[in-house]
Biopython code that builds the backbone (N, CA, C, O; Angstrom):
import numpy as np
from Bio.PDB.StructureBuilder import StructureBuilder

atoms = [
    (1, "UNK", "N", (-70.870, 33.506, -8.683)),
    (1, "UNK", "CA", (-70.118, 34.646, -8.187)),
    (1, "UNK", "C", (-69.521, 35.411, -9.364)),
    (1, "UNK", "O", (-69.205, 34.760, -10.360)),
    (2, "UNK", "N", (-69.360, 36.570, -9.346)),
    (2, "UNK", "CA", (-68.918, 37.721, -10.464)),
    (2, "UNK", "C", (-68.171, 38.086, -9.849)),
    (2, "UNK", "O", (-68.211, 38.432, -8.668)),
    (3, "UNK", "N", (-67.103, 38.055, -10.802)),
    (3, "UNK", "CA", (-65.673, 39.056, -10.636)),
    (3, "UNK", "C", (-65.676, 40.156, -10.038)),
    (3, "UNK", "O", (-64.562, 40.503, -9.647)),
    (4, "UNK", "N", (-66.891, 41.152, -9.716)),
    (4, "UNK", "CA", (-66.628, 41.992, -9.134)),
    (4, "UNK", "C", (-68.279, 42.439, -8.634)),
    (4, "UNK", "O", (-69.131, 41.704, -9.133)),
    (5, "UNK", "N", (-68.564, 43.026, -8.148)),
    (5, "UNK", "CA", (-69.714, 44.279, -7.606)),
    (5, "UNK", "C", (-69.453, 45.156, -8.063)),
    (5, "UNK", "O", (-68.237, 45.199, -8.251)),
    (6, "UNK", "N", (-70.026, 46.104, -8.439)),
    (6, "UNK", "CA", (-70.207, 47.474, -8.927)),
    (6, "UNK", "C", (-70.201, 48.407, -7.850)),
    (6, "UNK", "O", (-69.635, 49.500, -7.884)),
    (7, "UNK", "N", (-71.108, 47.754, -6.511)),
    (7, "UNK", "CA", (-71.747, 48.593, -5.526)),
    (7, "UNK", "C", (-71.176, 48.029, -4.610)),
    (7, "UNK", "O", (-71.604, 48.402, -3.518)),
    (8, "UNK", "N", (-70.059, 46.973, -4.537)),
    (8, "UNK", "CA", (-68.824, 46.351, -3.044)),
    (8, "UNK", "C", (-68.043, 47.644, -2.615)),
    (8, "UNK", "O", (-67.610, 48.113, -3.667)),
    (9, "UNK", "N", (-67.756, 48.241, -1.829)),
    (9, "UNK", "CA", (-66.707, 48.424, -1.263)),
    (9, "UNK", "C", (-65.573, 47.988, -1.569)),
    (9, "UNK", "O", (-64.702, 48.837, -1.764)),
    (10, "UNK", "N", (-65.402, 47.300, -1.636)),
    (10, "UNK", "CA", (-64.046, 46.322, -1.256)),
    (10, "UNK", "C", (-63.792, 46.353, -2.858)),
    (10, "UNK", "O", (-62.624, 46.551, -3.192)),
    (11, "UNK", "N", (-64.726, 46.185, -3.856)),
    (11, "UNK", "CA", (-64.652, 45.874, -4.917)),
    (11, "UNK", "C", (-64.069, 47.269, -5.821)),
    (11, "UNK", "O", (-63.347, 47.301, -6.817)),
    (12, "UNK", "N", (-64.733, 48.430, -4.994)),
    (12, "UNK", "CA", (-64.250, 49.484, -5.450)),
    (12, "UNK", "C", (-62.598, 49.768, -5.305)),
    (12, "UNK", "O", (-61.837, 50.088, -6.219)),
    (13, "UNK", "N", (-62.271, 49.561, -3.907)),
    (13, "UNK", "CA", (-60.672, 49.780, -3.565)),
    (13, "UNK", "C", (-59.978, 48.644, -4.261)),
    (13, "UNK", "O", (-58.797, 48.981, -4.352)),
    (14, "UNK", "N", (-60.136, 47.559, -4.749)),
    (14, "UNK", "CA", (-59.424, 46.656, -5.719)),
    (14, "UNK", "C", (-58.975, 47.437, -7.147)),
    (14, "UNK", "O", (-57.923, 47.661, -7.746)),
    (15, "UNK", "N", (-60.372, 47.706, -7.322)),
    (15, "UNK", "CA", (-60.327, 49.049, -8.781)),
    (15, "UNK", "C", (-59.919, 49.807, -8.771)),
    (15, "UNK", "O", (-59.911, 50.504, -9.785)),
    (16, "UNK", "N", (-59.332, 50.179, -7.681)),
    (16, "UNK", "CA", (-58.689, 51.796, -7.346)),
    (16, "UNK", "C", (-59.224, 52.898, -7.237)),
    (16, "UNK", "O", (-58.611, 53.958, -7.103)),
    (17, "UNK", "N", (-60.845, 52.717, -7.300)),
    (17, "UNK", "CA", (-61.875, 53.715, -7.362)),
    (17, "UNK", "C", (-61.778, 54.514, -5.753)),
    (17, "UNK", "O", (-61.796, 55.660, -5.305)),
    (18, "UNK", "N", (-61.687, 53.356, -5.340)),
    (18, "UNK", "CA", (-61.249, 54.126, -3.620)),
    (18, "UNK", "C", (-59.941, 53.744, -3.299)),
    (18, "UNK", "O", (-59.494, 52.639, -3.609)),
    (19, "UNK", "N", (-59.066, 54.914, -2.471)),
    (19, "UNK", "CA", (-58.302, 54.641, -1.818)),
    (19, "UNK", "C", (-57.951, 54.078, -0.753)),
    (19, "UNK", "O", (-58.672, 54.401, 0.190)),
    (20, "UNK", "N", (-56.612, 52.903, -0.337)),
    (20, "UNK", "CA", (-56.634, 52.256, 0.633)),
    (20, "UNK", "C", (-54.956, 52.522, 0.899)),
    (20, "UNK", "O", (-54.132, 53.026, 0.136)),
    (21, "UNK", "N", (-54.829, 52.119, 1.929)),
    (21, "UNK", "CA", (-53.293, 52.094, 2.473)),
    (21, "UNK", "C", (-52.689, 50.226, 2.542)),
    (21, "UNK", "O", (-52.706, 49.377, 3.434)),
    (22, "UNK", "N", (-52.173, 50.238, 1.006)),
    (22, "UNK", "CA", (-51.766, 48.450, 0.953)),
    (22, "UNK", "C", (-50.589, 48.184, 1.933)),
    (22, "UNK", "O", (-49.537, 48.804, 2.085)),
    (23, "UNK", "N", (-51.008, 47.238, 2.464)),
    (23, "UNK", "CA", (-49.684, 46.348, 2.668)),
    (23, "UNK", "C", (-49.563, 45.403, 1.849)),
    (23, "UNK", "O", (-48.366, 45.139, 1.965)),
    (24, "UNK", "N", (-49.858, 44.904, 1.311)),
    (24, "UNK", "CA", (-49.588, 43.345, 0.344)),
    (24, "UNK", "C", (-50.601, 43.684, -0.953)),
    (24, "UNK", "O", (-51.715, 44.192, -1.086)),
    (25, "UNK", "N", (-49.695, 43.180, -1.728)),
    (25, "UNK", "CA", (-51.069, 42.991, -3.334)),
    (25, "UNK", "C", (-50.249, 42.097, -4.467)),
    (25, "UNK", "O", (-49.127, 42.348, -4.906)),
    (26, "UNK", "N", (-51.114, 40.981, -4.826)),
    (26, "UNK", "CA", (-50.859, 40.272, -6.213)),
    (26, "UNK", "C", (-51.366, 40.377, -6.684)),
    (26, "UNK", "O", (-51.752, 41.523, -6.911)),
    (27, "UNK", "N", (-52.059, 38.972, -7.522)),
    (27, "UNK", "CA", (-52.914, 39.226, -8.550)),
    (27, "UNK", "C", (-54.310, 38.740, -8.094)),
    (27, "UNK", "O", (-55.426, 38.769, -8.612)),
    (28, "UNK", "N", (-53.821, 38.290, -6.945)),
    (28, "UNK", "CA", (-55.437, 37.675, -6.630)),
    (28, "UNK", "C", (-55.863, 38.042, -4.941)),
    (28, "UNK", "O", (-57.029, 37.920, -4.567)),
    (29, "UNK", "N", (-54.880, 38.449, -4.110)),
    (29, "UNK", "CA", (-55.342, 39.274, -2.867)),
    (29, "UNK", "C", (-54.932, 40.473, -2.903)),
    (29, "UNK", "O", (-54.212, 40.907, -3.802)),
    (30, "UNK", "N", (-55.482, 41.359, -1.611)),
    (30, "UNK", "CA", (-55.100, 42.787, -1.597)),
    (30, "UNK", "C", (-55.412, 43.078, -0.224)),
    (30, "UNK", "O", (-56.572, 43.290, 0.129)),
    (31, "UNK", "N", (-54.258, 43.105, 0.716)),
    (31, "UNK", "CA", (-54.151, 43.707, 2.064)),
    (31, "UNK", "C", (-54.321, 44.933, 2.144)),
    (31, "UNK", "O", (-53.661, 45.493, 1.268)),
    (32, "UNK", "N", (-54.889, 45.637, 2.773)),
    (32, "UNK", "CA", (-54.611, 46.763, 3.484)),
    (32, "UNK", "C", (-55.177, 46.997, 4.732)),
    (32, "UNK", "O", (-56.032, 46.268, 5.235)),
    (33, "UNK", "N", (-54.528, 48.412, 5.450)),
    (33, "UNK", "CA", (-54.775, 48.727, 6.655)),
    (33, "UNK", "C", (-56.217, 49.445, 6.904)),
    (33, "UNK", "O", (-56.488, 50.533, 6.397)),
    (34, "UNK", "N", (-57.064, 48.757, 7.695)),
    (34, "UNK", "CA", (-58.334, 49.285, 8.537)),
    (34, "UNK", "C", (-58.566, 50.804, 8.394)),
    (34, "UNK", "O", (-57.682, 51.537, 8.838)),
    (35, "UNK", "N", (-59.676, 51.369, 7.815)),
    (35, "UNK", "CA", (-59.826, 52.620, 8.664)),
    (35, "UNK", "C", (-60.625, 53.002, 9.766)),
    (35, "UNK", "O", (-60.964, 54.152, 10.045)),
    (36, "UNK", "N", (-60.979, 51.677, 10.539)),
    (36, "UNK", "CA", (-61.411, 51.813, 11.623)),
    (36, "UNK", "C", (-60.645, 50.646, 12.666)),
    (36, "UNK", "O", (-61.113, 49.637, 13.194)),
    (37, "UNK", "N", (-59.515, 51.138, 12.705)),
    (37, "UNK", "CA", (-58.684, 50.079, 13.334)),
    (37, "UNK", "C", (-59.331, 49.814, 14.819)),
    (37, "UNK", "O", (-59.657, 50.694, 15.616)),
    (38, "UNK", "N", (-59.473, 47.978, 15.059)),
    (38, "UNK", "CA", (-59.893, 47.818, 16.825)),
    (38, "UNK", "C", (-58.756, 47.289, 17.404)),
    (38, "UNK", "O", (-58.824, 46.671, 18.466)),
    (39, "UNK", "N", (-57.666, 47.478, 16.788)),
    (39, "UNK", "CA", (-56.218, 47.401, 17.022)),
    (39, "UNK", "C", (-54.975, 48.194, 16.519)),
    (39, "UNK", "O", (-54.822, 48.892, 15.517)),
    (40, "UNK", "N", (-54.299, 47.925, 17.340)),
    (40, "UNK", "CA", (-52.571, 48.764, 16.920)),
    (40, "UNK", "C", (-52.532, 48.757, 15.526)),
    (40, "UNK", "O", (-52.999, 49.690, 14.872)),
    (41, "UNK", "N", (-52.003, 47.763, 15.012)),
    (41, "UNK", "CA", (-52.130, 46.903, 13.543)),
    (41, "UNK", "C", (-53.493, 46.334, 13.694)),
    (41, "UNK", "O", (-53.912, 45.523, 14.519)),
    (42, "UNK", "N", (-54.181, 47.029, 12.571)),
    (42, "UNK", "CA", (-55.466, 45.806, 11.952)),
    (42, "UNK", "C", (-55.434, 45.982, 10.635)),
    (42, "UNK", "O", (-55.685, 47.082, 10.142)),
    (43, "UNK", "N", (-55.052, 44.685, 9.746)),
    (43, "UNK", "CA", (-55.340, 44.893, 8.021)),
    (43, "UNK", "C", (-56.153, 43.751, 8.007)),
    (43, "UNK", "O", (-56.277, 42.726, 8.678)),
    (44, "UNK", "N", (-56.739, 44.340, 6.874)),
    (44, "UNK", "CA", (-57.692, 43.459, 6.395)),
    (44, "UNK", "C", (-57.161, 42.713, 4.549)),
    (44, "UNK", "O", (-56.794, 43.397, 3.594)),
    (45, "UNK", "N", (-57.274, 41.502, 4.578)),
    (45, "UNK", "CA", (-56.956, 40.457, 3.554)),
    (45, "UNK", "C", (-57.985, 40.265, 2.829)),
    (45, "UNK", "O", (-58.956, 39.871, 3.475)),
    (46, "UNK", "N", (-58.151, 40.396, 1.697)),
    (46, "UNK", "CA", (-59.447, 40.620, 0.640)),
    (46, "UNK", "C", (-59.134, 39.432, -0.745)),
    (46, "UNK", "O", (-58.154, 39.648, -1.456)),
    (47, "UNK", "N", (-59.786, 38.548, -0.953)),
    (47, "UNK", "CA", (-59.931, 38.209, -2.240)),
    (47, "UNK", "C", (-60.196, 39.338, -3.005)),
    (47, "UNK", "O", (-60.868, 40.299, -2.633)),
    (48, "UNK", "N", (-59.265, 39.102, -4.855)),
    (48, "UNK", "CA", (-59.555, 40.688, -5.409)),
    (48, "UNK", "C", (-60.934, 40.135, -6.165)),
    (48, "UNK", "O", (-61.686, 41.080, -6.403)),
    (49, "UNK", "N", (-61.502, 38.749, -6.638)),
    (49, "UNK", "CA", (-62.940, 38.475, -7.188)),
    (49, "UNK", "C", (-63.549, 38.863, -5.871)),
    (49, "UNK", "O", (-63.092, 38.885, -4.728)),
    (50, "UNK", "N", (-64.905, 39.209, -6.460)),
    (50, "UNK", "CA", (-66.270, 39.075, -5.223)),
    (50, "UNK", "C", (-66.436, 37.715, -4.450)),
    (50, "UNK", "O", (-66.803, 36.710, -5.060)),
    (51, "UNK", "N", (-66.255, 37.698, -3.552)),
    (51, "UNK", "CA", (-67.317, 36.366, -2.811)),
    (51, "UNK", "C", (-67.631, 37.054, -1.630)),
    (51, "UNK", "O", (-66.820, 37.203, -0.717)),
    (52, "UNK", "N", (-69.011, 37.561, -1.616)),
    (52, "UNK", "CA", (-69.766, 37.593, -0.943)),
    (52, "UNK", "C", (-69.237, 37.584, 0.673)),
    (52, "UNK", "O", (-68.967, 38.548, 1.390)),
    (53, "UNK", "N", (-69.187, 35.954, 1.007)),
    (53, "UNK", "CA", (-69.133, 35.877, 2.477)),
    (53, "UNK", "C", (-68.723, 34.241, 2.848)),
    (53, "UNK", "O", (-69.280, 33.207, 2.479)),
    (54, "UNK", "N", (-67.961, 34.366, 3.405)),
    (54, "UNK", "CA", (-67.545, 32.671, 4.185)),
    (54, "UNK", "C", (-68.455, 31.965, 3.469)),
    (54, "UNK", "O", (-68.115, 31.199, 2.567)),
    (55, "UNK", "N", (-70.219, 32.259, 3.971)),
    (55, "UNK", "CA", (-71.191, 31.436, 3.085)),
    (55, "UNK", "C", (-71.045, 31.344, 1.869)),
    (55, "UNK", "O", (-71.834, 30.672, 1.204)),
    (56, "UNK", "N", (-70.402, 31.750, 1.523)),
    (56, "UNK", "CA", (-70.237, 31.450, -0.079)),
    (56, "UNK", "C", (-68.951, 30.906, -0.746)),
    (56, "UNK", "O", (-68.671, 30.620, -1.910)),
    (57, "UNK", "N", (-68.271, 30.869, 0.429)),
    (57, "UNK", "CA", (-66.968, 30.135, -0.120)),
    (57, "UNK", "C", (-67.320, 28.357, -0.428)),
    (57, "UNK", "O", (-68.153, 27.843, 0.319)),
    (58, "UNK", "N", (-66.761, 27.602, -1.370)),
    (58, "UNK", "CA", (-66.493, 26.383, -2.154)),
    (58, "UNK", "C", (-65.448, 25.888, -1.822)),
    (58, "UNK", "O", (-64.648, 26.663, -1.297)),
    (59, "UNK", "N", (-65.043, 24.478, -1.981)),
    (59, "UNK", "CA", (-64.006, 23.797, -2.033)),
    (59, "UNK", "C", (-63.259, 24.295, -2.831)),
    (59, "UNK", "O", (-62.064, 24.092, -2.614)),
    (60, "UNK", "N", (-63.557, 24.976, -3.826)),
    (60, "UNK", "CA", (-62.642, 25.543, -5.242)),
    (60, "UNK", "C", (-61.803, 26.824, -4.585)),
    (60, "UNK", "O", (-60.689, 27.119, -5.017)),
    (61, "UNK", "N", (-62.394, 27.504, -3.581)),
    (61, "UNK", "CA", (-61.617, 28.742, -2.717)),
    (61, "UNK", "C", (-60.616, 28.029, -2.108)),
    (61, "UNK", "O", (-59.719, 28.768, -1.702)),
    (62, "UNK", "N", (-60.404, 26.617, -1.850)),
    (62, "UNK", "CA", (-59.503, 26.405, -0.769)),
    (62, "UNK", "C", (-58.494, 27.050, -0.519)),
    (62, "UNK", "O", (-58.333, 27.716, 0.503)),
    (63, "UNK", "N", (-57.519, 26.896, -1.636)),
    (63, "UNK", "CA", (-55.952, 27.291, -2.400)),
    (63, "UNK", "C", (-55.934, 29.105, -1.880)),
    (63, "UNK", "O", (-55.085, 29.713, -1.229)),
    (64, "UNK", "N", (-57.067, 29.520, -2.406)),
    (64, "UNK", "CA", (-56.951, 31.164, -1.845)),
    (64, "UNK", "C", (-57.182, 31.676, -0.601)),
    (64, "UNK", "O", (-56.643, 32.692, -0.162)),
    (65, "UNK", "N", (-58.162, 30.829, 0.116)),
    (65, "UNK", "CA", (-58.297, 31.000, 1.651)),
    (65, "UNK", "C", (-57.011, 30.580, 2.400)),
    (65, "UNK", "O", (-57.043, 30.597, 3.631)),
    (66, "UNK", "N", (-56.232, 30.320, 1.958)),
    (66, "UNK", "CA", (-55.217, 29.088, 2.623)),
    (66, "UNK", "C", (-54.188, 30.438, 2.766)),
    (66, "UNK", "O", (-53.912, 30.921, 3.864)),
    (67, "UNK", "N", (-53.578, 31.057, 1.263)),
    (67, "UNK", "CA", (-52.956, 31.932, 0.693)),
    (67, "UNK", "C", (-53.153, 32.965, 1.872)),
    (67, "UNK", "O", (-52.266, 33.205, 2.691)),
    (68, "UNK", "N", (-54.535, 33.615, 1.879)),
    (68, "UNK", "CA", (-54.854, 34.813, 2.663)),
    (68, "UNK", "C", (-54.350, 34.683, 4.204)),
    (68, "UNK", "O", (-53.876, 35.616, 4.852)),
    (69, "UNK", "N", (-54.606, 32.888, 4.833)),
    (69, "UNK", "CA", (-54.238, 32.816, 6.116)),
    (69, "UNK", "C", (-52.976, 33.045, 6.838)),
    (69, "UNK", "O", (-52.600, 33.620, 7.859)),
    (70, "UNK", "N", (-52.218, 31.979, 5.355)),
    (70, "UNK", "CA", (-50.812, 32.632, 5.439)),
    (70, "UNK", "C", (-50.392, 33.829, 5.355)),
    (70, "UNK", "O", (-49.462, 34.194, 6.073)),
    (71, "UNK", "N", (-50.950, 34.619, 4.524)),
    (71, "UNK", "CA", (-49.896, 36.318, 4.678)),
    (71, "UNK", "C", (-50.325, 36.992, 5.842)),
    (71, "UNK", "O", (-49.631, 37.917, 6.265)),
    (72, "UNK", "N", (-51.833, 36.521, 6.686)),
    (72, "UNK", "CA", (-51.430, 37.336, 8.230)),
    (72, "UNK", "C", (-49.795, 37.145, 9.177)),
    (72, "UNK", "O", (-49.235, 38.154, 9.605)),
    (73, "UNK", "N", (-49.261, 35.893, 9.371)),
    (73, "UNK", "CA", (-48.443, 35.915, 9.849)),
    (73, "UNK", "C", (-47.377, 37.022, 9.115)),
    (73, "UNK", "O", (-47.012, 38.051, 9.683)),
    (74, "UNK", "N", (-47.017, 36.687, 7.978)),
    (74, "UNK", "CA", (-46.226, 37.203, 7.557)),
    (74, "UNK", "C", (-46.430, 39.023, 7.777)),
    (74, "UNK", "O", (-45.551, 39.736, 8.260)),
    (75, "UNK", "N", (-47.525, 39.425, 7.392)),
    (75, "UNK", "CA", (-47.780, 40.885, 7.637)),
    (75, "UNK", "C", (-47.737, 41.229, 9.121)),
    (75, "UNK", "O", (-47.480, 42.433, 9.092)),
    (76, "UNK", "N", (-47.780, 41.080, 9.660)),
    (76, "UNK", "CA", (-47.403, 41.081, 11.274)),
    (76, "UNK", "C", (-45.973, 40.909, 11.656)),
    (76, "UNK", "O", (-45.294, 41.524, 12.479)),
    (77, "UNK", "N", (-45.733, 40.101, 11.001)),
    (77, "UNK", "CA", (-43.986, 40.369, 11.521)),
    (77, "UNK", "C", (-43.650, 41.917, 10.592)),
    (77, "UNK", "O", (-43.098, 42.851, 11.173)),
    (78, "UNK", "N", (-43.943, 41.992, 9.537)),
    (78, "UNK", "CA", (-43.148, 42.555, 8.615)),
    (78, "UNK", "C", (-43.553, 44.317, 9.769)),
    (78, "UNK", "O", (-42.779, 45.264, 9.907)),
    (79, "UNK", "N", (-45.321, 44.137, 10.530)),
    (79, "UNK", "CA", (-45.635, 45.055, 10.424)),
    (79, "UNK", "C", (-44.968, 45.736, 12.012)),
    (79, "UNK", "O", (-45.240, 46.851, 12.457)),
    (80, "UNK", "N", (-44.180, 44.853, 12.563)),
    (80, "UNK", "CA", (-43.926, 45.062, 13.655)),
    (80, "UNK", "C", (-44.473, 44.019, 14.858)),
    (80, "UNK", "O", (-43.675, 43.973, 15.794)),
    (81, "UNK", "N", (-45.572, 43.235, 15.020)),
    (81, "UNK", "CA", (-45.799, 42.488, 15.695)),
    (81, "UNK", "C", (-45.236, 41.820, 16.036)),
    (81, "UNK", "O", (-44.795, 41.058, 15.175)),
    (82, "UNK", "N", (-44.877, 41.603, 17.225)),
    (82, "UNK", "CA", (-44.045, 40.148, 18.213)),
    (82, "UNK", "C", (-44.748, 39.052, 19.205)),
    (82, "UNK", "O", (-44.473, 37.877, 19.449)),
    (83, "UNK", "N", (-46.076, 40.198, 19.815)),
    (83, "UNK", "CA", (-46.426, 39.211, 20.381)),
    (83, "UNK", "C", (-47.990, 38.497, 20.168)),
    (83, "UNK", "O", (-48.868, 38.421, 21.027)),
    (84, "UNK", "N", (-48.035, 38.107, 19.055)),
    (84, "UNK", "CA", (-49.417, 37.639, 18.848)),
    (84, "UNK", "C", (-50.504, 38.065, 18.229)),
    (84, "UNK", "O", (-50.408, 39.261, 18.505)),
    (85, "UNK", "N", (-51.556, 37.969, 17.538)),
    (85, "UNK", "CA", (-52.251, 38.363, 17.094)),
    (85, "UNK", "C", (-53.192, 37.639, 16.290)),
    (85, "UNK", "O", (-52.878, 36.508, 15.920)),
    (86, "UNK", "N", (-54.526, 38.224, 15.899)),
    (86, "UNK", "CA", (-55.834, 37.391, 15.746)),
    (86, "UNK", "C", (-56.078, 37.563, 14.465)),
    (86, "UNK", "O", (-55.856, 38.674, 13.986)),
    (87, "UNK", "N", (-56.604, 36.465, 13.604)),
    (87, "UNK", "CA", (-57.375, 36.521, 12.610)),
    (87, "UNK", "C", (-58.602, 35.712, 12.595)),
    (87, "UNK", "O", (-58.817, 34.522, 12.826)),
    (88, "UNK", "N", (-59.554, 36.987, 12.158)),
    (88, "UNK", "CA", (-60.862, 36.484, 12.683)),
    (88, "UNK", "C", (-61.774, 36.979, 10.807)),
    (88, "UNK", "O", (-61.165, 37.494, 9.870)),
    (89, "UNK", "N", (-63.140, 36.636, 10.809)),
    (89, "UNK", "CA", (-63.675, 36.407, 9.628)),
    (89, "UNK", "C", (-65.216, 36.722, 10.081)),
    (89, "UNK", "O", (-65.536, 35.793, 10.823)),
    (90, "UNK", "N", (-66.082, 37.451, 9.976)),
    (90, "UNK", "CA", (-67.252, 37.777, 10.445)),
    (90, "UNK", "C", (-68.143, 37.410, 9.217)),
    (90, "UNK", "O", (-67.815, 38.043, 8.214)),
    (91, "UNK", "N", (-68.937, 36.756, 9.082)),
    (91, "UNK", "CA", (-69.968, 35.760, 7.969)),
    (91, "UNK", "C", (-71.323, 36.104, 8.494)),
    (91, "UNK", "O", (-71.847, 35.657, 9.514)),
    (92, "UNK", "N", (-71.804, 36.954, 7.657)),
    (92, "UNK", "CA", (-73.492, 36.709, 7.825)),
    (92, "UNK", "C", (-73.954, 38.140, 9.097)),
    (92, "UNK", "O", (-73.172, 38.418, 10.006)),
    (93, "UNK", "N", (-75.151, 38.801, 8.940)),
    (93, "UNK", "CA", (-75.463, 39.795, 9.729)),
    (93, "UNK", "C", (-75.171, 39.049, 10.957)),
    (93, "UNK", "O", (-74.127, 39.575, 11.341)),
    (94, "UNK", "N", (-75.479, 38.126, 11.806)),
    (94, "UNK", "CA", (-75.757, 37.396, 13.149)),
    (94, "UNK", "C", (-74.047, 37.550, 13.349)),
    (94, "UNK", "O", (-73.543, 37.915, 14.411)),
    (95, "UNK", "N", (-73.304, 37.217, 12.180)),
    (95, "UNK", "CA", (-71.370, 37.251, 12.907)),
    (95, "UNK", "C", (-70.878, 38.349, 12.464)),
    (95, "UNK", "O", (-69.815, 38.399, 11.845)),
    (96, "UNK", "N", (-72.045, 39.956, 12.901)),
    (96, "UNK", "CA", (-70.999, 40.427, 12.568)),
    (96, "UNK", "C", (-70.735, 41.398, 11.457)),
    (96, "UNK", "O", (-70.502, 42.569, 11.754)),
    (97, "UNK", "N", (-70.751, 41.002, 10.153)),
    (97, "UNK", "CA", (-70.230, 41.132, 8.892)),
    (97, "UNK", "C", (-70.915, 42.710, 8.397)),
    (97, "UNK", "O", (-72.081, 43.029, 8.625)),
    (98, "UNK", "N", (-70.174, 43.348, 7.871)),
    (98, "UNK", "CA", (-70.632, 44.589, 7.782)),
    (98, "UNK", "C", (-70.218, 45.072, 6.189)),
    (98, "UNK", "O", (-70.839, 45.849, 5.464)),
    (99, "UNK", "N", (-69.196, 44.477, 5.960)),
    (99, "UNK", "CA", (-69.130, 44.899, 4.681)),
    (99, "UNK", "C", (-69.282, 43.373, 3.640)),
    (99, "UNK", "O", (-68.447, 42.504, 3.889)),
    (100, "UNK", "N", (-70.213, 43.099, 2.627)),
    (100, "UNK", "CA", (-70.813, 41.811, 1.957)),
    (100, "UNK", "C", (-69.644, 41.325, 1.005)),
    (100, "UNK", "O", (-70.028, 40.715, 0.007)),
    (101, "UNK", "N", (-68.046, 41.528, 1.180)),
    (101, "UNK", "CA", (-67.113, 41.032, 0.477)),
    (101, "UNK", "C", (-66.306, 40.262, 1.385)),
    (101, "UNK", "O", (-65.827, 40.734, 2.416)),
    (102, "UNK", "N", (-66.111, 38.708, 0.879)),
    (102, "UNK", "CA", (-65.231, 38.482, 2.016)),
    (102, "UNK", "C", (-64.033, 38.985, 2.601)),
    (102, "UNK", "O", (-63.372, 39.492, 1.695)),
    (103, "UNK", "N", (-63.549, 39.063, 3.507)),
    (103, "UNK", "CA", (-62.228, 39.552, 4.426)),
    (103, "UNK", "C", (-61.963, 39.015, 5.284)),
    (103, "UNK", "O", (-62.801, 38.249, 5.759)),
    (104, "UNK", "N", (-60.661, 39.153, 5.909)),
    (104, "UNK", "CA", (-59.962, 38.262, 6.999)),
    (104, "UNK", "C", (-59.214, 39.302, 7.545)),
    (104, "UNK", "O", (-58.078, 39.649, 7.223)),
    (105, "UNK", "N", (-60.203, 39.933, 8.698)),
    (105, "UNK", "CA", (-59.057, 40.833, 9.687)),
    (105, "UNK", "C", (-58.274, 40.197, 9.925)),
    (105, "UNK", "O", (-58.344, 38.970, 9.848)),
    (106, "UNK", "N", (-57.148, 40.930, 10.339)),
    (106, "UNK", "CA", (-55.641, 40.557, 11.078)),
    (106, "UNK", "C", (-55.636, 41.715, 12.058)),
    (106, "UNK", "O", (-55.785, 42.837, 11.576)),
    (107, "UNK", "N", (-55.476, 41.587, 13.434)),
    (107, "UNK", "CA", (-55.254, 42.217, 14.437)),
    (107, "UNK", "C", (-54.326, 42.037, 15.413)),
    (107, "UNK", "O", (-54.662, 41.125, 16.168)),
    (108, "UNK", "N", (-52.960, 42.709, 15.789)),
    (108, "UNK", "CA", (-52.262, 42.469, 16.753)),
    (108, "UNK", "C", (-52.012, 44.036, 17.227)),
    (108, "UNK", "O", (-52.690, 45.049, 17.049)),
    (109, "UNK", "N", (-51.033, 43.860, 17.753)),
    (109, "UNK", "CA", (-50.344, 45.129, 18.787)),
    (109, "UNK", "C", (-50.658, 44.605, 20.228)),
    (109, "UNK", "O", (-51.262, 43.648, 20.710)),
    (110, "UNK", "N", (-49.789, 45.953, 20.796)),
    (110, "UNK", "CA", (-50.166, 45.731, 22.370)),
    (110, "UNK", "C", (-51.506, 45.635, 22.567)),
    (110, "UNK", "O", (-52.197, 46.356, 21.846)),
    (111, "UNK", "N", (-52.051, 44.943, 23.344)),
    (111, "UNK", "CA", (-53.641, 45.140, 24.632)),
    (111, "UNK", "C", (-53.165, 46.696, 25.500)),
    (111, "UNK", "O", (-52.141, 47.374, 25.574)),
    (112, "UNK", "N", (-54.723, 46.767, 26.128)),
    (112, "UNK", "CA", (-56.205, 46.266, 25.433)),
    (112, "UNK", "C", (-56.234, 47.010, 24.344)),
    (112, "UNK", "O", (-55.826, 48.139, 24.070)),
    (113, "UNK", "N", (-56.940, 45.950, 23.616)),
    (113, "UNK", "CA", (-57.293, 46.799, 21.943)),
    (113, "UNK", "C", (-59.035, 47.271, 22.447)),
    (113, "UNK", "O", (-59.663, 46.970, 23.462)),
    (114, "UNK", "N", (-59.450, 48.177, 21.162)),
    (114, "UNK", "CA", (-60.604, 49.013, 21.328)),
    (114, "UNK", "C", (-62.112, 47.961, 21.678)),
    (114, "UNK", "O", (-63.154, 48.208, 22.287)),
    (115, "UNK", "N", (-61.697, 46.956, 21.094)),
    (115, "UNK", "CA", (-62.448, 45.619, 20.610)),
    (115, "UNK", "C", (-62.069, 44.461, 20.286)),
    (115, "UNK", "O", (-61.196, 44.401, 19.420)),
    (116, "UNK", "N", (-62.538, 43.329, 20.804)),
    (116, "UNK", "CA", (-62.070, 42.076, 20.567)),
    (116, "UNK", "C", (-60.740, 41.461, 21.734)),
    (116, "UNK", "O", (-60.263, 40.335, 21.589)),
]
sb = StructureBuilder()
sb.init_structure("model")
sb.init_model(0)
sb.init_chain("A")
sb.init_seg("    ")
for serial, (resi, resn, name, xyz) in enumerate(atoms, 1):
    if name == "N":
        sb.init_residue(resn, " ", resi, " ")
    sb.init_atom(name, np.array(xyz, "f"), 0.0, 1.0, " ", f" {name:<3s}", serial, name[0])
structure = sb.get_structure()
């Protein structure tokens, strides 16, 4: 895995090449809000290295997958959420996955949402 893609998406808005609307950023994740939200609140949680896709996560990701799971809760309260909300992970064309960097939607707000 390489630090970055040239041609990611995701890899670009880490770089600042594209613009995003953050909620959260260290040195090693970077939240921000959906621009195709299927909810009230939907951000998406990004490792700032490349990995690909779930399939490609290692035992060595543990510590950072763990990190990312935790700041959904936290971004949900902060973002207004009270009653609940989903974090989900789409891996591989068959689940889904549309953009080839991993991410961890976070989705709450009131129902019905657009999707999901």
């Amino acid at each position: 895995m390489s630090h970055s893609d040239p041609n990611c998406l995701f890899c670009k808005i880490v770089a600042g090449q594209i613009p995003s609307k953050k909620a959260y950023e260290d040195e090693d994740i970077l939240a921000f809000h959906d621009i195709h939200p299927w909810a009230p609140v939907h951000v998406l949680i990004i490792p700032k290295r490349h990995i690909a896709s779930m399939a490609d996560v290692t035992e060595a990701e543990g510590a950072l997958l763990g990190r990312m799971t935790a700041l959904g809760p936290r971004l949900m309260k902060e973002l207004g959420v009270t009653n609940g909300f989903r974090h989900v992970i789409n891996t591989g064309p068959d689940g889904g996955q549309e953009v080839y960097h991993l991410h961890l939607h976070v989705m709450g707000g009131p129902r019905p949402w657009l999707k999901g």
